[in-house]
C-alpha positions, -999 to +999 in steps of 0.1 A: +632+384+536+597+388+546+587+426+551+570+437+582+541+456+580+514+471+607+481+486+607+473+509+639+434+512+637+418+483+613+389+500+605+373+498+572+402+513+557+424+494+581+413+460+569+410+471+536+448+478+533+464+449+561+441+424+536+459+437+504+496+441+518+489+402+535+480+391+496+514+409+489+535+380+506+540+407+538+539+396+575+509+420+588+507+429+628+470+448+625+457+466+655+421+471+670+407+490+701+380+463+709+377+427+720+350+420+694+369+433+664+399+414+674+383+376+672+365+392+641+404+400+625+420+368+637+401+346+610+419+374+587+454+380+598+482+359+621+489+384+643+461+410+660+462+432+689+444+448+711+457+483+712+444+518+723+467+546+717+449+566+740+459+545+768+484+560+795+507+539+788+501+515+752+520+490+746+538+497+709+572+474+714+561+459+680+571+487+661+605+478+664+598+450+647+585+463+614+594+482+578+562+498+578+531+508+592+494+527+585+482+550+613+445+548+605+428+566+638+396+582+648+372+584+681+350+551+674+336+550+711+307+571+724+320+588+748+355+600+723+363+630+718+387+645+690+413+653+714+411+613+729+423+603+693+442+634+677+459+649+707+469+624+733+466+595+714+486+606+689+507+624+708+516+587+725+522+573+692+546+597+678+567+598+710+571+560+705+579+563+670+604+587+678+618+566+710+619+532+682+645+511+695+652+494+659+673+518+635+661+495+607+637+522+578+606+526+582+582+542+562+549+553+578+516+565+562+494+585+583+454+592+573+445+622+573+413+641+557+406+671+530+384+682+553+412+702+564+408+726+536+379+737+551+351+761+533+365+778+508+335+785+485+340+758+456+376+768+450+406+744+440+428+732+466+461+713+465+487+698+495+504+732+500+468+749+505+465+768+541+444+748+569+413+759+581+420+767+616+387+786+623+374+748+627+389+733+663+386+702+643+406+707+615+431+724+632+435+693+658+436+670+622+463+694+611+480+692+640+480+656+643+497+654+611+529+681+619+534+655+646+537+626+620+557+648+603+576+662+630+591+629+636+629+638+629+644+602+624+672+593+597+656+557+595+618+570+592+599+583+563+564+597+569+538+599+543+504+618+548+474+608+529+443+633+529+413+614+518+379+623+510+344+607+517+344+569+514+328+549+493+333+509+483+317+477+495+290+483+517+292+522+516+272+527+485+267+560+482+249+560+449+224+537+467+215+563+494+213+588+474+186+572+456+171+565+487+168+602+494+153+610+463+127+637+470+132+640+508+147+671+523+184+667+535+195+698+559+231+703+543+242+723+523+234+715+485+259+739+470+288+726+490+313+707+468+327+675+482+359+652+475+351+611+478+379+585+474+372+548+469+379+518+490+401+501+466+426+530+451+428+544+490+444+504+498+460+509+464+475+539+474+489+533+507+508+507+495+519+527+465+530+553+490+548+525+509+566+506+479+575+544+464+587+557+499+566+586+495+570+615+516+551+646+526+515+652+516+492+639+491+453+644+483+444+604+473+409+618+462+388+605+431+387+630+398+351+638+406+344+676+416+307+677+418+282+696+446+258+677+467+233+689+443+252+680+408+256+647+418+222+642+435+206+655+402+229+633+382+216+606+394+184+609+403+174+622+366+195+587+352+172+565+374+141+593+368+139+601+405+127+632+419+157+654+429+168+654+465+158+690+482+196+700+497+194+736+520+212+763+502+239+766+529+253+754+556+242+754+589+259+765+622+266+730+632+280+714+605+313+706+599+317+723+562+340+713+533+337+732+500+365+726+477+376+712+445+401+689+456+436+683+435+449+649+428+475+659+407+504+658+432+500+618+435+493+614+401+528+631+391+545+604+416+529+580+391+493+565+409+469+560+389+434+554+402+410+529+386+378+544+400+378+584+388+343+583+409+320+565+428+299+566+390+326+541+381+335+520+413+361+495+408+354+460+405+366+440+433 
């Protein structure tokens, strides 16, 4: 039998993963907000839709229809705010999960982000690691993934994945980093950030989908550097002057500070083949 599977939001990391579970002989419904992106994904997949969760009133009747699904959300229009995507929108998605007229499993992987953990000054961090709530932001990404998780269903498995910055095909961050060498960049230069790659983030969801995985998982690279580390690192390799990184953060931005554990998945058995965006995977 040919397995169902849906992708609600084919962003990059959308496509990325409906692409590699279509190669996997699955029958992919993927999902877009605008008209342009759907003609763009029907040279891709069989079966798009135009779908904003934000709606009143979406229509999501093809969920009965499949054995799983990637929620992969986040405000993509000017005028969207957090709450658009992460409170009601999600809000309308989990009520129809819950409200699923097929009693056939399914196992659902939701995206999520480490930037949940917050600031905490360069420490380590793993899945059972409190939430920053200070942030309004990370408490409504927090929040959006207790309702994911919330959903109490015998037939439905949910899986949360946190990723960090993204980096692949045409999101080389090696390149612009280079390309700020001896400017002035106002973030914070101390501030140690977690990055996960294109490939082994598709890779991961659909390990998380083949293994039924459940709960929450970092799918983060091994690399634990600051801004300014990494900057140096490669600037002095390419003998670039360094990049000039403040000394800490300012009021407006969004801050994330922590060394990031991968050793949750990795004891489920996923192993990545980029450790960091210093050794991309070759697609």
């Amino acid at each position: 039998m040919v397995l169902r599977y849906g992708v609600i939001g084919s962003g990059y990391v959308g496509t990325a993963v409906a692409m590699r579970m279509k190669r996997a002989g699955q029958a992919v419904t993927a999902t877009t907000r605008s008209v342009e992106n759907v003609r763009e994904l029907r040279q891709l997949m069989d079966d798009v839709r135009q779908l904003d969760i934000t709606d009143a009133d979406p229509d999501l009747s093809f969920l009965a229809d499949l054995q799983g699904l990637l929620i992969s959300v986040a405000p993509t229009r000017q005028n969207d705010g957090y709450s658009d995507v992460f409170a009601r929108g999600m809000r309308n998605l989990a009520g129809a999960l819950r409200r699923r007229t097929s009693t056939q499993p399914l196992h659902i992987t939701y995206i999520s982000s480490v930037s949940v953990y917050g600031d905490r000054q360069g420490a380590e961090v793993w899945e059972h690691s409190s939430v920053d709530s200070s942030s309004p932001v990370n408490s409504m990404l927090a929040s959006a993934e207790e309702l994911m998780l919330d959903i109490d269903r015998p037939d439905t498995s949910i899986c949360v994945l946190r990723l960090g910055g993204i980096y692949g095909p045409g999101r080389d961050m090696v390149g612009m980093i280079r390309e700020a060498a001896g400017q002035q960049v106002p973030k914070n230069g101390n501030a140690i950030n977690a990055w996960s790659g294109l490939v082994d983030i598709a890779r991961g969801v659909q390990f998380a989908s083949e293994q039924k995985l459940t709960g929450i998982y970092n799918l983060v690279d091994d690399m634990q550097l600051s801004r300014r580390e990494l900057s140096t690192l490669i600037c002095d390799q390419d003998g670039l002057p360094p990049v000039l990184w403040s000394h800490s953060s300012s009021t407006s931005e969004r801050s994330m500070n922590a060394r990031v554990s991968n050793r949750k998945i990795k004891d489920a058995g996923f192993r990545l083949i980029s450790p960091s965006m210093l050794e991309p995977a070759i697609v």
